[in-house]
C-alpha positions as CSV (number, residue, x, y, z in Angstrom):
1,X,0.0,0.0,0.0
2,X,1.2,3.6,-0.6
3,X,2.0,5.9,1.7
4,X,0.6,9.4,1.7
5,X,3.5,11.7,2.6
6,X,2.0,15.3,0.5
7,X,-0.1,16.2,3.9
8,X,1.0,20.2,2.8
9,X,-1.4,19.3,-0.3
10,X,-4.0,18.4,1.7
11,X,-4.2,16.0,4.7
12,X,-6.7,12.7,5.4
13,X,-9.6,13.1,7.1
14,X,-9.6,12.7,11.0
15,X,-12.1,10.1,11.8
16,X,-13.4,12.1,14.6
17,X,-14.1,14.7,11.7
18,X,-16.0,12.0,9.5
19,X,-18.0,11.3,12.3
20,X,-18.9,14.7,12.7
21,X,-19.7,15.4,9.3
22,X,-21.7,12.2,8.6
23,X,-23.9,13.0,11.7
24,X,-24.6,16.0,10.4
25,X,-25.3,15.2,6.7
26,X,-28.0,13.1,8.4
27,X,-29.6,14.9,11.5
28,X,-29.0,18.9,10.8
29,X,-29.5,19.1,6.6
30,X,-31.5,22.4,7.2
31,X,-30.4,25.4,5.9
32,X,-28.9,28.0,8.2
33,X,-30.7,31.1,7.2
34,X,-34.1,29.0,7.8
35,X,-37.0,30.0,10.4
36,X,-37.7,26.8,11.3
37,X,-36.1,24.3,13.9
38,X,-33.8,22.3,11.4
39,X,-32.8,25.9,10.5
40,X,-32.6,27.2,14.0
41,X,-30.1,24.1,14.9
42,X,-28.2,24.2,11.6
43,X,-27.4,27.9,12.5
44,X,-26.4,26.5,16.2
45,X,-24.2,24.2,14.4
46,X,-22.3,27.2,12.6
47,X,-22.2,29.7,15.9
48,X,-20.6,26.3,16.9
49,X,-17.7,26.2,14.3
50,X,-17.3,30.1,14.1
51,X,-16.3,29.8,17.9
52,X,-13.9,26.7,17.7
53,X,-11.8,28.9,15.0
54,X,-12.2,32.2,16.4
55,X,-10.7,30.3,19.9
56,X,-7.8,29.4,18.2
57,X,-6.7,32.7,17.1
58,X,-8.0,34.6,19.5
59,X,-11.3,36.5,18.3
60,X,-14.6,36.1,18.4
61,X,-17.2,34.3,16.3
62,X,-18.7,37.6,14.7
63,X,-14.8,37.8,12.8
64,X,-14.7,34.6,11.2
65,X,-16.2,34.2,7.9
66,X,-16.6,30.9,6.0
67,X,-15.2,31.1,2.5
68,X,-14.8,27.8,0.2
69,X,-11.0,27.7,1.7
70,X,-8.0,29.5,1.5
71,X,-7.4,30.8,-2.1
72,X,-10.9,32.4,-1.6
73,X,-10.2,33.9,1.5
74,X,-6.9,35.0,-0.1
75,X,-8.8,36.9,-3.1
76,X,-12.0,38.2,-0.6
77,X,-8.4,39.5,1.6
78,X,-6.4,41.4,-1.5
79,X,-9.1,42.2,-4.1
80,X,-11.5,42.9,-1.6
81,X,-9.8,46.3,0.2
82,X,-9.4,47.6,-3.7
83,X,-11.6,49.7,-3.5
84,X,-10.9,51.3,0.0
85,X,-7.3,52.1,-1.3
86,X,-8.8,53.9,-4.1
87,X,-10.7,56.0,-2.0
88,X,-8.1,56.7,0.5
89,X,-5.3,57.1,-2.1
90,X,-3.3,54.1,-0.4
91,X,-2.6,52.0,-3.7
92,X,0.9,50.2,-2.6
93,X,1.1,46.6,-1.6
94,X,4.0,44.8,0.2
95,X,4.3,41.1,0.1
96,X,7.0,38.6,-0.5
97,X,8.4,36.5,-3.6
98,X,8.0,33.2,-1.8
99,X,3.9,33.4,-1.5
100,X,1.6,30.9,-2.9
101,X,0.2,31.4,-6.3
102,X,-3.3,32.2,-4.3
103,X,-1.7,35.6,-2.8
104,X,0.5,36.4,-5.4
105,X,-1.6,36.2,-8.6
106,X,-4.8,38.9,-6.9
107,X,-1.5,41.2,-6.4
108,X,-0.7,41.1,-9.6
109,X,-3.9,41.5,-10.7
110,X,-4.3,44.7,-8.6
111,X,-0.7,45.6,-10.1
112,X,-2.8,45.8,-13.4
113,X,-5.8,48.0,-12.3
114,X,-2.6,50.9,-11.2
115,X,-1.8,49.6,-7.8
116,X,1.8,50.0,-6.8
117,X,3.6,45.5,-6.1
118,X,6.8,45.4,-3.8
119,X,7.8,42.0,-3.2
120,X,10.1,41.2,-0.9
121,X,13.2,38.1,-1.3
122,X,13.8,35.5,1.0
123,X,16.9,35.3,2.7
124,X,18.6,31.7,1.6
125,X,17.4,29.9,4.4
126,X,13.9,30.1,3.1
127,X,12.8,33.1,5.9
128,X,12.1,36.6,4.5
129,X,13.8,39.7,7.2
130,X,11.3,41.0,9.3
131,X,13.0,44.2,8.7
132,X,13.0,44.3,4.9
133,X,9.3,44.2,4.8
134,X,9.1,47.0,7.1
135,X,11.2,49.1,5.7
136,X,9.3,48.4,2.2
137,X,6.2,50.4,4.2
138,X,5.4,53.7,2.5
139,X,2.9,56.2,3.7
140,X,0.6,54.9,0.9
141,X,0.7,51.4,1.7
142,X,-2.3,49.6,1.8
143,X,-1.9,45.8,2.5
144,X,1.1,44.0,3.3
145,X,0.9,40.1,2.5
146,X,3.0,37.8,4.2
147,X,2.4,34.2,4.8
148,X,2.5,32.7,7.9
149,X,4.4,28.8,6.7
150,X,6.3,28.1,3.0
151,X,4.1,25.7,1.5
152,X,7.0,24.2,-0.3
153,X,9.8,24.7,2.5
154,X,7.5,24.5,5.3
155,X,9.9,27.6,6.8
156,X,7.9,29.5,9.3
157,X,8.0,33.2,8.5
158,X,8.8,36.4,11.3
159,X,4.8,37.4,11.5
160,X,4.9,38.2,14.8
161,X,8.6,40.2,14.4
162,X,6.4,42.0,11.3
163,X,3.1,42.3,13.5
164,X,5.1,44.2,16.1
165,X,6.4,46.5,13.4
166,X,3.5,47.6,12.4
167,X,2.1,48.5,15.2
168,X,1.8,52.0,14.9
169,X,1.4,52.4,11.1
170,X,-1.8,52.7,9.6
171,X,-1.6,49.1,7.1
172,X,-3.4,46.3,7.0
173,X,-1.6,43.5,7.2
174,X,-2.9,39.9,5.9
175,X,-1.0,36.3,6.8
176,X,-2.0,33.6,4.8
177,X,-2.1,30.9,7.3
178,X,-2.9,28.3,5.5
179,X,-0.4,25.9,6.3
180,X,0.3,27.3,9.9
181,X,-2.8,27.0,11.0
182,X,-3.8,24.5,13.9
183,X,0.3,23.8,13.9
184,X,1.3,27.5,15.3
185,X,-1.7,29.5,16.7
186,X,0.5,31.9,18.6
187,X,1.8,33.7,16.0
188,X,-1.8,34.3,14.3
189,X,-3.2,35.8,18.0
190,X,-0.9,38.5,17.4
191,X,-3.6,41.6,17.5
192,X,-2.3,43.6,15.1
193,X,-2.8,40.9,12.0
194,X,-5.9,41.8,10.7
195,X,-6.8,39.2,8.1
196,X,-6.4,35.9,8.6
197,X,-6.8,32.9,5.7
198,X,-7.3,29.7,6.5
199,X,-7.8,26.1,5.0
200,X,-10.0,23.3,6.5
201,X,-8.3,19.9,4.4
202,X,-5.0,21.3,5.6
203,X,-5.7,19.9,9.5
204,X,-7.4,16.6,8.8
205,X,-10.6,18.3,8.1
206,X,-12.8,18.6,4.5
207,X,-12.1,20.0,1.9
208,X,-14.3,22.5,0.2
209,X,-14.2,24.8,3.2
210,X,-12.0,27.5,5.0
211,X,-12.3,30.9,6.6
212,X,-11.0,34.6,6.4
213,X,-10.1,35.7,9.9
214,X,-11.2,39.4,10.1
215,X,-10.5,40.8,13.0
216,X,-11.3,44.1,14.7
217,X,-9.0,46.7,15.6
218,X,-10.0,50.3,17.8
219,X,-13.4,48.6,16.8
220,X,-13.4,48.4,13.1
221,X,-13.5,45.6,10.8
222,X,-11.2,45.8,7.9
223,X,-12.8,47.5,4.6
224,X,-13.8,44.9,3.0
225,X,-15.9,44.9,0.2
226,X,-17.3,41.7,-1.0
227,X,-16.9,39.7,-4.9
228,X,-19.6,38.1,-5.0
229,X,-23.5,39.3,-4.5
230,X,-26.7,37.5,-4.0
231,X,-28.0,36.9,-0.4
232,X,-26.2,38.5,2.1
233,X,-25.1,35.7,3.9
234,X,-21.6,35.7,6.1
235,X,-22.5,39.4,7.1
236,X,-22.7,40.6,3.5
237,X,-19.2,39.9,2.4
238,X,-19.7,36.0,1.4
239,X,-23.0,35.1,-0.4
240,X,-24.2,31.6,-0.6
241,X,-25.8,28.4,1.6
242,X,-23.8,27.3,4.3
243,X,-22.8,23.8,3.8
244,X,-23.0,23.5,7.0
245,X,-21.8,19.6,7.6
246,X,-18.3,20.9,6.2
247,X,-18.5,23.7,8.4
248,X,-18.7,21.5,11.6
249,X,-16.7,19.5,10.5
250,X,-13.9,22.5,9.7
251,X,-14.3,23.6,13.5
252,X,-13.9,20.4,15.3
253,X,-10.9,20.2,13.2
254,X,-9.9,23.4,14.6
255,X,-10.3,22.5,18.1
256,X,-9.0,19.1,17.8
257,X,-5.6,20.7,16.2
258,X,-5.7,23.4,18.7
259,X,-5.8,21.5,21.7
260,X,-3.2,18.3,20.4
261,X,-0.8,20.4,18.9
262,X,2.2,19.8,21.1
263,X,1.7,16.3,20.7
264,X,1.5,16.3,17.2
265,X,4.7,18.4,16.9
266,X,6.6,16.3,19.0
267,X,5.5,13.2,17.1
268,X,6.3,14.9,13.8
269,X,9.4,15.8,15.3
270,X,10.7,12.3,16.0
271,X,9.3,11.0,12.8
272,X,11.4,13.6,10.8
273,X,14.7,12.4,12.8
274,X,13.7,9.0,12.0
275,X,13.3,9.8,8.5
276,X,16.5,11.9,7.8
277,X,18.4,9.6,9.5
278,X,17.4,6.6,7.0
279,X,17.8,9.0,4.0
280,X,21.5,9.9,5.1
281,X,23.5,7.7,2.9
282,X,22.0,9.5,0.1
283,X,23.4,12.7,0.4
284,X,20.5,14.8,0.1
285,X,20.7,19.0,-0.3
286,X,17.7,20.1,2.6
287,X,16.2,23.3,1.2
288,X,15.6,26.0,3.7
289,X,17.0,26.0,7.7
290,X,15.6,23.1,9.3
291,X,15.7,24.6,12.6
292,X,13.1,27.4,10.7
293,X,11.0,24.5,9.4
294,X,7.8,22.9,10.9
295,X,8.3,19.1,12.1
296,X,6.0,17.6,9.7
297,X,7.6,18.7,6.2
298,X,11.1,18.6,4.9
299,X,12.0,20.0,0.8
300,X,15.5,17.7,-0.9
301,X,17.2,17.1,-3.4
302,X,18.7,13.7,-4.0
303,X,22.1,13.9,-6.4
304,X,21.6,12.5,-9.8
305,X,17.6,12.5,-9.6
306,X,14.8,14.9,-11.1
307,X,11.8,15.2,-9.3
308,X,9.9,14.1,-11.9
309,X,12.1,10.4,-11.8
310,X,12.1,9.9,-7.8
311,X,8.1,10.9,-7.8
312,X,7.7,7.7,-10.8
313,X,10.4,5.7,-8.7
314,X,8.3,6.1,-5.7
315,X,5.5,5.6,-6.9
316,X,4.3,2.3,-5.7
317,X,5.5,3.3,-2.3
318,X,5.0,6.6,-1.1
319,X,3.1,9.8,-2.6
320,X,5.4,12.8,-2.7
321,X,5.0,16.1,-4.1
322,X,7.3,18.6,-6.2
323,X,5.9,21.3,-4.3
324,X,2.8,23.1,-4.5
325,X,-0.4,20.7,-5.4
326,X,-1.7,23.8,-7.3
327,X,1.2,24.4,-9.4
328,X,3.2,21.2,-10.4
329,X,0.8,20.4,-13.1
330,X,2.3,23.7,-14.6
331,X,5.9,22.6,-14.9
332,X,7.3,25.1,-14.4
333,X,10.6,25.7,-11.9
334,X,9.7,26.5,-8.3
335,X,9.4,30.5,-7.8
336,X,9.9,29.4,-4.4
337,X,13.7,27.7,-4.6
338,X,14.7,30.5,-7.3
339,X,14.0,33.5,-4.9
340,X,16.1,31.3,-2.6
341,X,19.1,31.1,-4.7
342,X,19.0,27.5,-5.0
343,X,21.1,26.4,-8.1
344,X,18.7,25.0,-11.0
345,X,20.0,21.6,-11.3
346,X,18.8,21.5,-7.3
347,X,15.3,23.0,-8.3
348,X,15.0,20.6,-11.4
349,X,15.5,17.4,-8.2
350,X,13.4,18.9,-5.5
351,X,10.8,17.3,-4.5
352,X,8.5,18.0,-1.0
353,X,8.0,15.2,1.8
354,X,5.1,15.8,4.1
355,X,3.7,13.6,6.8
356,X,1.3,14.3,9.6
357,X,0.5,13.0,13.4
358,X,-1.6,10.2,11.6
359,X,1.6,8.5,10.1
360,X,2.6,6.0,11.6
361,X,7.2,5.8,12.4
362,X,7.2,1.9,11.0
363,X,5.4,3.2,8.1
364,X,7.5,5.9,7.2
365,X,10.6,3.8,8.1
366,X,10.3,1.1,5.8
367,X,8.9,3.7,2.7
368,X,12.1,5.4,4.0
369,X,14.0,1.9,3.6
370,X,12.7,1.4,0.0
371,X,13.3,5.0,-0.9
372,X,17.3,4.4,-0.5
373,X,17.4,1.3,-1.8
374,X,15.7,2.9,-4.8
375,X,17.6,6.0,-4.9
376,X,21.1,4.5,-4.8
């Protein structure tokens, strides 16, 4: 049987999850904007869910708002305060070269419409300097962007440094946390992050549903103006039915992460040792600090080997990615690893390992066994 190690694409379901969303699919189908009493407890069911995720990052239900999942959240984030920097004359955005496709692409589309794009480069450990995006600030600065994990590295990025920064200037500032979320909650309490984006299939819940953090500050919401119209739902900024099975399931996913995350990390931890330690007489190239990396996802090279021949040479064993899920069917080199510095050859082998809290160390041992044996 193969092994799933591409939990950064998206992670199994938890079972406690399933259960969840099963029981709900059959006992609370009603819709949540309805009168009635399947309505009445659907809409219990939400309050529910908007309160598990607004405990993990510190706010309160009223600031959560369900989007389809990150990439939405992403857009409703960036496109969304358009048209409150045209009216204030703030039309400069700061973000980083290392962003997912989700963030980066809205920029650019807001480039297009006149707005003003500084994008920050990584240092070569995979990090981006705190003080680099700062200094990028202007007086008519917007938004700045700046994720809260590397999808590809899995390098943890200074938002709380940055959040501290900004404290006294008046910018909103977004972190797409879409693959720190339920894995480092700390950094996203930080007050002075705004807008928060956030995936449910990246924490052992569905996919098909995520949020957009937005939370107050002095009192106010961020400007947001919706993209969508049609029903008013998700105080005005979201129209559409609930699906409100996902949703529940989405917040105990939440909660479960939230309250097992130590022990997760520590598991991921050992099973990362584990694995490098098998993989060693390869000589593998780790891209990124490890120290700056979360437990559960390491980015190599392996001499001699494309990605393209240890994903086929693996395949009967273990499922491996070469980077982002939403952009490997593009071939195209890693925007990631080239803002890095890493040499091409390097780029042209890299390929992303990613386990969770739900692999188990024998597995990944002996997929780590016949990955050598392959591979030398």
């Amino acid at each position: 049987m193969t092994l799933y190690l591409d939990a950064n694409a998206t992670t199994p379901l938890d079972p406690r999850v399933q259960a969840e969303i099963v029981r709900c699919f059959e006992q609370e189908f009603g819709n949540a904007g309805s009168p009635h009493r399947f309505g009445r407890e659907a809409k219990r069911t939400v309050h529910r869910a908007r309160d598990q995720i607004a405990a993990a990052v510190g706010v309160r239900r009223h600031e959560v708002i369900f989007t389809s999942g990150a990439t939405e959240s992403n857009n409703l984030a960036i496109l969304g305060l358009a048209a409150h920097g045209q009216a204030v004359g703030k039309r400069h955005l700061v973000s980083t070269q290392i962003e997912h496709r989700a963030v980066l692409e809205p920029l650019q589309h807001l480039q297009q419409q006149g707005f003003d794009l500084t994008l920050i480069p990584p240092a070569s450990t995979g990090q981006v300097v705190a003080e680099d995006i700062l200094k990028a600030v202007r007086e008519d600065t917007l938004l700045v962007s700046v994720m809260h994990v590397n999808n590809e590295t899995g390098i943890c990025q200074p938002i709380r440094e940055i959040a501290d920064g900004l404290a006294d200037r008046q910018v909103l500032f977004h972190v797409d946390a879409a693959q720190g979320f339920g894995k480092r909650n700390a950094d996203l309490t930080h007050e002075r992050i705004d807008l928060i984006s956030i995936s449910s299939h990246k924490i052992h819940g569905p996919q098909g549903v995520g949020a957009l953090v937005t939370r107050r500050r002095r009192g106010d919401l961020p400007p947001l103006k919706p993209l969508m119209y049609g029903g008013g739902q998700e105080f005005g900024l979201r129209p559409g039915t609930l699906p409100v099975s996902l949703i529940a399931g989405f917040g105990l996913a939440a909660e479960l992460a939230n309250q097992e995350a130590e022990i997760r990390s520590t598991h991921c931890k050992e099973l990362r040792a584990m694995f490098l330690e098998q993989l060693r007489p390869l000589g593998f190239t780790i891209h990124g600090c490890p120290d700056l990396a979360l437990p559960h996802v390491v980015n190599v090279s392996f001499p001699g080997w494309s990605a393209e021949e240890v994903i086929e040479a693996l395949d009967d064993v273990a499922a491996v990615s070469d980077g982002s899920a939403c952009t490997s069917v593009c071939a195209t080199a890693s925007h990631v690893l080239t803002a890095m510095g890493i040499r091409p050859p390097e780029i042209d082998g890299a390929v992303r390992i990613s386990w969770s809290h739900l692999t188990r160390p024998d597995q990944l041992v002996s997929a780590a066994d016949e990955l050598r044996q392959r591979l030398t």
